[in-house]
N, C-alpha and C positions, 0 to 999 in steps of 0.2 A: 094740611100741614100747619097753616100760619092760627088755626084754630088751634091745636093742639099744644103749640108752642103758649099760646096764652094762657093757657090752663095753669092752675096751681101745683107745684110740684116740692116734690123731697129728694135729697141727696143720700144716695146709700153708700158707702164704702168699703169691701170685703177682699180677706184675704182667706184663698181656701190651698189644703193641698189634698191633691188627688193622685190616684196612678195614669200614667201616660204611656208613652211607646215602652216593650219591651220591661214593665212592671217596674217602672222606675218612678219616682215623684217627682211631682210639679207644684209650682203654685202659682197663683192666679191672682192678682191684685181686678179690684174692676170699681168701678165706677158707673153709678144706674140713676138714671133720675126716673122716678117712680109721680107719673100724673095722677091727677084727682077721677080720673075718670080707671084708672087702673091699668091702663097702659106703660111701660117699661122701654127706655131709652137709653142705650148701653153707649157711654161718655169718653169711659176708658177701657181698655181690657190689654193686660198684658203678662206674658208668662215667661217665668222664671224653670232654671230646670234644677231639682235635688240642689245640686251640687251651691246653688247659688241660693241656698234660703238665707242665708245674711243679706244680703241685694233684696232679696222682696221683704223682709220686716222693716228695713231700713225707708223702703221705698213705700211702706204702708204706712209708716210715721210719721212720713213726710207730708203724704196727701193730708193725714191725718189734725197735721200744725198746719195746714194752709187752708183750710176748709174747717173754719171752726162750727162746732154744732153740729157734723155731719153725724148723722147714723155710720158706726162702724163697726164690722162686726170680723175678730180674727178667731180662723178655724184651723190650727194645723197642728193637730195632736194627733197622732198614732189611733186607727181605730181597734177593735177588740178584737178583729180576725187577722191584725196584723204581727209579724215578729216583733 
């Protein structure tokens, strides 16, 4: 572990939305620090439901100003099978 910690690492930041319980959406803020050896280490993870995507863009913005430089990538656009 105290190996793995010394390793050189990147910060990723993503906001994705998906279907969840009962076909309804979610989103997902997360937070990954990605090692040089290729290992992935989940920092943050937190979910939001439909009804509350104001609270997670809001809250992907924020990581977003406090983590300058970070890799961030935002996914919530309707995909092509959906209404």
């Amino acid at each position: 572990y105290n190996e793995m910690q010394s390793l050189p690492y990147t910060l990723s930041l993503s906001l994705k939305r998906r279907c969840c319980y009962d076909n309804r959406k979610c989103y997902y803020v997360r937070i990954d620090r990605m090692y040089s050896n290729g290992s992935v280490e989940h920092v943050l993870y937190e979910e939001y439901k439909g009804i509350d995507r104001y609270k997670a863009i809001k809250r992907f913005q924020s990581l977003q100003k406090s983590h300058p430089g970070i890799n961030a990538t935002m996914d919530i656009e309707k995909r092509s099978w959906e209404r």
